[in-house]
C-alpha positions as CSV (number, residue, x, y, z in Angstrom):
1,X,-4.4,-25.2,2.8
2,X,-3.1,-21.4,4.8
3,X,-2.1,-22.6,8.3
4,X,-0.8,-20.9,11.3
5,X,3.1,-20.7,11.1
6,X,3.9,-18.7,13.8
7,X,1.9,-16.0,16.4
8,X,3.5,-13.1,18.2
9,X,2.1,-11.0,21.1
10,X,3.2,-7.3,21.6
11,X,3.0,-5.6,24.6
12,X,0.8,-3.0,24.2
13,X,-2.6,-2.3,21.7
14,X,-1.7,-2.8,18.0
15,X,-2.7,0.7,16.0
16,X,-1.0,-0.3,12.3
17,X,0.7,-3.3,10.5
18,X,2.4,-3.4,7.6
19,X,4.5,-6.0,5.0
20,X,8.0,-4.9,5.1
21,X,10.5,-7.0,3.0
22,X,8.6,-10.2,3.6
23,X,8.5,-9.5,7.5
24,X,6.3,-6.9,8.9
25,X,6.1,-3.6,11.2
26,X,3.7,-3.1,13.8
27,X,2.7,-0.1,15.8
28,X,2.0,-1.4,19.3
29,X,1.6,1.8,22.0
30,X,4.4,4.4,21.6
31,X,6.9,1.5,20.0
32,X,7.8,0.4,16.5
33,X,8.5,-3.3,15.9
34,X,10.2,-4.7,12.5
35,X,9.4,-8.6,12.7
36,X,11.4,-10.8,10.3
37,X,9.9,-13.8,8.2
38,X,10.6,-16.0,11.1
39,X,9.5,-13.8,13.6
40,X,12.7,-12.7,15.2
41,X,12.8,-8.8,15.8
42,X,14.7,-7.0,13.8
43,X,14.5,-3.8,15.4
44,X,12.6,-1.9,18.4
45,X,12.1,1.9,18.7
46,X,10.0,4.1,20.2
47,X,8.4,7.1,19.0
48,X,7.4,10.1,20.9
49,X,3.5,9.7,19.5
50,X,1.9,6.8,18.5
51,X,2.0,5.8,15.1
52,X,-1.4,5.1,13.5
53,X,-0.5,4.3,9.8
54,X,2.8,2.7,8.5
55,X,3.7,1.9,4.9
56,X,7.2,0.9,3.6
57,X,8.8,1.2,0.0
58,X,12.8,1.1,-1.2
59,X,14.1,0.3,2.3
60,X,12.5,3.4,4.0
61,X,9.5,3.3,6.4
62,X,6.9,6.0,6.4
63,X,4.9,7.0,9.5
64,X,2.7,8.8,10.6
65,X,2.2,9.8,14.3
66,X,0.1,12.8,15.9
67,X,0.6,15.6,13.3
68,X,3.6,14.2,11.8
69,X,4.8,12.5,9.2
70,X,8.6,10.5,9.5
71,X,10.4,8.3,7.4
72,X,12.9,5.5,8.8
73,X,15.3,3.2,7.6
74,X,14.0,-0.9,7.6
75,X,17.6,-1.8,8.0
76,X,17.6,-0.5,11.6
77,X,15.3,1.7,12.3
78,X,16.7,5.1,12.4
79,X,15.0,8.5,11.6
80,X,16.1,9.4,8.3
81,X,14.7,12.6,8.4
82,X,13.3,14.6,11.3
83,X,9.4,14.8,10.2
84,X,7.6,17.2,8.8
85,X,3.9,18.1,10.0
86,X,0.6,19.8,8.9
87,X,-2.5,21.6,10.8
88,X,-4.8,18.3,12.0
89,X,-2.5,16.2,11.0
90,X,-2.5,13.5,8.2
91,X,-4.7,10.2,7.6
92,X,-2.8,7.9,5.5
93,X,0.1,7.3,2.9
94,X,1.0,5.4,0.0
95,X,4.0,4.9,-1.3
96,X,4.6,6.4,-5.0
97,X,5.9,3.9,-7.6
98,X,9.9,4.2,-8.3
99,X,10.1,6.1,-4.8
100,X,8.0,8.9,-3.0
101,X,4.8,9.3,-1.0
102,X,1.8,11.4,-1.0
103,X,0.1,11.7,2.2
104,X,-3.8,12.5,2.5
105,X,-4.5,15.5,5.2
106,X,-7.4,16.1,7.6
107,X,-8.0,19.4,5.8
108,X,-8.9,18.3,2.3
109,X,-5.2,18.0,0.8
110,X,-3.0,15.9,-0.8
111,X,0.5,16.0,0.1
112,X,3.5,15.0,-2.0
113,X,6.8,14.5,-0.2
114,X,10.2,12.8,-1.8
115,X,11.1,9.4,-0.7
116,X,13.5,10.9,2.1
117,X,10.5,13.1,2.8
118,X,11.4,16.4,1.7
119,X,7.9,18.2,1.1
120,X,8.0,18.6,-2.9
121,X,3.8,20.1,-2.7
122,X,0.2,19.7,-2.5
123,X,-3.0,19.3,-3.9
124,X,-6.5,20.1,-2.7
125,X,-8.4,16.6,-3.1
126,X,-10.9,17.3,-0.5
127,X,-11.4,15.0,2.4
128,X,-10.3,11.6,1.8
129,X,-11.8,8.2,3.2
130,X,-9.0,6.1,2.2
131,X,-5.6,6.3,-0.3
132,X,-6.0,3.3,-3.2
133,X,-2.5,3.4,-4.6
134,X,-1.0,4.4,-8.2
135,X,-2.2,3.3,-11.4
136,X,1.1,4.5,-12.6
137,X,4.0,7.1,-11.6
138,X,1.5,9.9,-12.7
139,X,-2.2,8.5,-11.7
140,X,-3.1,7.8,-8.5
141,X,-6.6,6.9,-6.6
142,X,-8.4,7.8,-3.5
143,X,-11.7,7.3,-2.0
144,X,-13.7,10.4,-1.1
145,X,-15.0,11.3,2.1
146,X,-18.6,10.9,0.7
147,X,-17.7,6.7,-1.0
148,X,-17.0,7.8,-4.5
149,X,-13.3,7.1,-6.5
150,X,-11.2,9.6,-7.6
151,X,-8.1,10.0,-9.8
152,X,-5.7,12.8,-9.7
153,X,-2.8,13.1,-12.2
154,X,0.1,14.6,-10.9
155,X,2.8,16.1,-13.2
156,X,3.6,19.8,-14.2
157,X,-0.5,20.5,-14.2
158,X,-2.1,18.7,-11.4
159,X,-5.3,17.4,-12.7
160,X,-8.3,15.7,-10.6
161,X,-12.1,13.8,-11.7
162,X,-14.4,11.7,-10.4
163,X,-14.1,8.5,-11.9
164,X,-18.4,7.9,-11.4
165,X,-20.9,8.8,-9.1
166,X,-21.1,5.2,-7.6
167,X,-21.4,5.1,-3.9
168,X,-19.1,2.2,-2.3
169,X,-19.2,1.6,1.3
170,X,-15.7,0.2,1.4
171,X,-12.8,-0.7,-0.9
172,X,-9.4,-1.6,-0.5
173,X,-6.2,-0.4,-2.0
174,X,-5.2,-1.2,-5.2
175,X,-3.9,-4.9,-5.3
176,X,-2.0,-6.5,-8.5
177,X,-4.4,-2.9,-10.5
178,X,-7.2,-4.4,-8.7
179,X,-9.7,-3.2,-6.2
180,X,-12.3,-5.0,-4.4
181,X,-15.3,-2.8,-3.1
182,X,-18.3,-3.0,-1.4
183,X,-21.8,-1.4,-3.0
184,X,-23.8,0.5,-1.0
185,X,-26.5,-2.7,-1.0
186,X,-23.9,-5.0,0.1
187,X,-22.7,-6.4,-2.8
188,X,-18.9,-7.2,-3.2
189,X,-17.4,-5.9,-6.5
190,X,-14.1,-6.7,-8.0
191,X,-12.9,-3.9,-10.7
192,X,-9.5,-3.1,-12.8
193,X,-9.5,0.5,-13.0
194,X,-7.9,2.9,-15.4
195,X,-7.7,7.3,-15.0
196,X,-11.3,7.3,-16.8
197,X,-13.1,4.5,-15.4
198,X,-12.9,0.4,-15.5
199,X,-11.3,-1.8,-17.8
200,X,-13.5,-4.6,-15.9
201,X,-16.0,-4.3,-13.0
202,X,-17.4,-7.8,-11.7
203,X,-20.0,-8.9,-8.9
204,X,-18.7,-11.7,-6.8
205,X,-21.1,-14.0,-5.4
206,X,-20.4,-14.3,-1.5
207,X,-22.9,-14.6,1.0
208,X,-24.0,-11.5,3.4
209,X,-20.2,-10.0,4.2
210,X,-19.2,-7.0,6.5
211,X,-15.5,-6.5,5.2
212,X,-13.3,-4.9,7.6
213,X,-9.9,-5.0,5.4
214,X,-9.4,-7.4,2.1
215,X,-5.7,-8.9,0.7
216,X,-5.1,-10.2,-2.6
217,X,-2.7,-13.2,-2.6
218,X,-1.7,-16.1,-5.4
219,X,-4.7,-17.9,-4.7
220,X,-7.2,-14.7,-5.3
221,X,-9.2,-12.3,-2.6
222,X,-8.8,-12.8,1.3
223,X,-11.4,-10.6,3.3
224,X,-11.1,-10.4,7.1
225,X,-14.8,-10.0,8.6
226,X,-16.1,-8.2,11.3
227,X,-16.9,-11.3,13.3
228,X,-13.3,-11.7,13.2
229,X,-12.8,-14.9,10.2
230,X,-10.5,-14.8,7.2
231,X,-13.2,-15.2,4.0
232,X,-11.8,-16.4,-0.1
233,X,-13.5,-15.0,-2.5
234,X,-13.9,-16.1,-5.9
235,X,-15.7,-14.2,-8.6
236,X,-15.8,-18.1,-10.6
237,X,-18.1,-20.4,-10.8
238,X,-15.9,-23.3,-10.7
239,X,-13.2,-22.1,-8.2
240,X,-17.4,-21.9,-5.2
241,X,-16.2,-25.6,-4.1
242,X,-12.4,-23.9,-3.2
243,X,-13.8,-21.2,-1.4
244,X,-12.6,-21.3,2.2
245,X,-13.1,-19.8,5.6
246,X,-10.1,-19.5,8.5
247,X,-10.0,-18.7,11.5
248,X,-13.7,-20.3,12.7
249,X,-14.1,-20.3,16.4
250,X,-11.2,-17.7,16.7
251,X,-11.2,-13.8,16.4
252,X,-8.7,-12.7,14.2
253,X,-9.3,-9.0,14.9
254,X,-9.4,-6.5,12.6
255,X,-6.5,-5.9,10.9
256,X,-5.1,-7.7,8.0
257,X,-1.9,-7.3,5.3
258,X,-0.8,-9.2,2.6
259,X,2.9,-10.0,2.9
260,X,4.1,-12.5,0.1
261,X,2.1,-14.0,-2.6
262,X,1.9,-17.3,0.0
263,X,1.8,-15.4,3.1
264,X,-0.7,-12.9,5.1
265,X,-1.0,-11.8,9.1
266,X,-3.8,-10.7,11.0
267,X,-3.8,-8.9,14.1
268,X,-6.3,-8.0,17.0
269,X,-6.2,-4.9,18.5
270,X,-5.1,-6.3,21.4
271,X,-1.6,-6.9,20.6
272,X,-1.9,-10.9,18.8
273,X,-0.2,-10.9,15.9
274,X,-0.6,-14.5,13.2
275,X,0.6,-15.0,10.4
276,X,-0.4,-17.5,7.7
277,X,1.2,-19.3,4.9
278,X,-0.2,-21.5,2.1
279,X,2.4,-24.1,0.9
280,X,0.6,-25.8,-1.8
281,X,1.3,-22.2,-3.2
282,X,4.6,-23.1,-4.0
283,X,5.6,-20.9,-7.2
284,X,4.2,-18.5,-5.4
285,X,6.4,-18.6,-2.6
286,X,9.1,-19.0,-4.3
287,X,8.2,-15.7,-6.3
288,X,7.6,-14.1,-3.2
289,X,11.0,-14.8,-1.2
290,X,12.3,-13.6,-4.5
291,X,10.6,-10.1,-4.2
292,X,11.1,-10.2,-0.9
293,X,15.0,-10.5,-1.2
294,X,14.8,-8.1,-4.5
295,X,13.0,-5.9,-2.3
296,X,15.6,-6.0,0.3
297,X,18.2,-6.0,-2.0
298,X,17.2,-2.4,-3.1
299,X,16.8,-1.1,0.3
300,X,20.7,-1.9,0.7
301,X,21.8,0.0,-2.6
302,X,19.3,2.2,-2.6
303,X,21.7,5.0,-1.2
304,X,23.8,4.4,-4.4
305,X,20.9,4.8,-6.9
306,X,18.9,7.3,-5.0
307,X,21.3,10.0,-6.6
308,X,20.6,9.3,-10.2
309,X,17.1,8.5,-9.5
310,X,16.5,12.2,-7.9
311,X,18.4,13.5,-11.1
312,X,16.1,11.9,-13.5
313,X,13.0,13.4,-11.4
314,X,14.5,16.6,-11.5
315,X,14.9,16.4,-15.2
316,X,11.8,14.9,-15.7
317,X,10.1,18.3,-13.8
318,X,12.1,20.8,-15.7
319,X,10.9,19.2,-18.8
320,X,14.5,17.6,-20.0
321,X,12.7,15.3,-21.4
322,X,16.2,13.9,-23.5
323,X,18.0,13.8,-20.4
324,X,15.5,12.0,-18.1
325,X,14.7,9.3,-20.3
326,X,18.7,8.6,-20.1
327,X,18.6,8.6,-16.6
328,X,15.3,6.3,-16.1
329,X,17.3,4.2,-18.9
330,X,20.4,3.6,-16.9
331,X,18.1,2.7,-13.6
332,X,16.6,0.4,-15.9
333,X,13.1,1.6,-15.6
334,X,11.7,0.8,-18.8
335,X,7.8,2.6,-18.3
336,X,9.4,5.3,-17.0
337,X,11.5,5.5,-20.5
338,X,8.3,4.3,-22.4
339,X,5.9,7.2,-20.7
340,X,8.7,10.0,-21.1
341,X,9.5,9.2,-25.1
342,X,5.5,8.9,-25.9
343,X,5.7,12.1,-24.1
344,X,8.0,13.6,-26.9
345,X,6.4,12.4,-29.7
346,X,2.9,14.5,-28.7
347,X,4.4,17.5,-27.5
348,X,7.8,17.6,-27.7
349,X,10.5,19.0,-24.9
């Protein structure tokens, strides 16, 4: 059964949360807060703007404040580069798999940046709703302005489609290569995409639902309603008896993030902060605190390896092929190799 382990109340209104090496960050007012597994605070800073979307990946924190976009370091919180900005500003990030972001722009562009975000370019998406995530280092999703999915490739020819002409009135990022949306008539959907459409798209039976976020932990879907109560969703038959509600009589708010496979926080606007943990997921935990501590275990060598890694990118741009598979080899990143060498065989360096 998820429980309650702990609740934490910042000071001022709560504008973005985000896992962060089993901990979390939250924007509250003009500060940054890093909150450990516990709960202790790791770090306090302020910004000059308040940050309304925060993501984290390799040890480094991206934000976005006003205009601009920053990256920080989880250990301690300082700037790791000064910030880069666009006209309107930017709407959300995700972080690129193996290191990177692209940022989505109020003007109908996609923006790619390194992970120590250096601009590298951009790509004209239109306006975007909401950034899913990566299917892969090259394919990544996004949801339109107008509801419909997109998938843009991004190598030495940018490429964009529509995956379908669907209309979904909400979805969340990609969780575990999964999404779950909501159809224009209400229906909840869960679907495993791919760069030309889905490998599986399934209706789950739920009762009338108005999703304001959705997390997917060891024990399937979460969804945080608008009334303010934490809803599981199964799309099984035999799992209906499991299915759960949390937080009845209470308003959790409406904001929600997955932080472990075990563990997940919700926060009202309003600055209350809980976060909940499921022990009769054990494995799960125990897979967690290991990614968790893998995670943070990268963010402390990840000054060592960010060298080669930027080598194997560059090579991988210039199309050396040979050499950039050797360097993805000696990081250990085995799709990376995989990707580059099918490369090869169809069109050669």
């Amino acid at each position: 059964m998820w429980s309650i382990t702990w609740s934490w109340q910042a000071p001022n209104r709560i504008a973005a949360i985000t896992a962060a090496e089993g901990g979390m960050i939250v924007s509250s007012g003009l500060d940054l807060f890093m909150l450990e597994v516990d709960g202790a605070i790791r770090w306090r800073i302020e910004l000059p703007f308040k940050a309304h979307a925060v993501r984290v990946n390799n040890g480094v924190v991206a934000v976005l404040a006003a205009h601009g976009f920053y990256v920080l370091s989880t250990s301690d919180g300082t700037m790791l580069h000064e910030g880069r900005s666009t006209t309107g500003g930017f709407t959300d990030v995700s972080a690129r798999p193996g290191g990177g972001w692209i940022l989505s722009g109020r003007k109908g562009h996609l923006h790619l940046f390194s992970h120590e975000g250096r601009g590298l370019r951009r790509l004209e998406s239109g306006k975007v709703r909401r950034l899913l995530g990566w299917l892969d280092r090259e394919h990544m999703m996004w949801q339109a302005d107008d509801g419909r999915l997109w998938c843009a490739r991004l190598a030495h020819n940018d490429q964009k489609r529509c995956l379908e002409d669907r209309i979904w009135s909400w979805v969340t990022p990609l969780m575990q290569g999964r999404l779950l949306m909501q159809a224009s008539d209400g229906g909840i959907w869960e679907g495993v995409p791919h760069p030309f459409g889905w490998d599986a798209l399934e209706r789950v039976e739920h009762d009338s639902l108005e999703p304001m976020e959705g997390v997917r932990s060891a024990d399937g879907w979460w969804v945080l309603g608008i009334e303010g109560h934490l809803h599981h969703l199964s799309s099984s038959a035999e799992d209906s008896e499991a299915s759960q509600m949390l937080g009845q009589g209470m308003n959790l708010g409406d904001l929600l993030v997955g932080l472990t496979p075990d563990a997940m926080a919700t926060a009202t606007r309003d600055g209350l902060v809980r976060r909940w943990t499921a022990p009769h997921l054990a494995q799960a935990e125990r897979q967690g605190r290991y990614e968790a501590a893998a995670e943070a275990a990268l963010a402390k060598n990840w000054e060592e390896r960010r060298s080669l890694f930027a080598r194997a990118q560059t090579a991988e741009d210039e199309g050396r092929l040979s050499r950039a598979v050797e360097l993805y080899g000696a990081l250990g990143r085995t799709e990376d190799v995989r990707r580059l060498l099918k490369r090869q065989k169809e069109g050669g360096e």
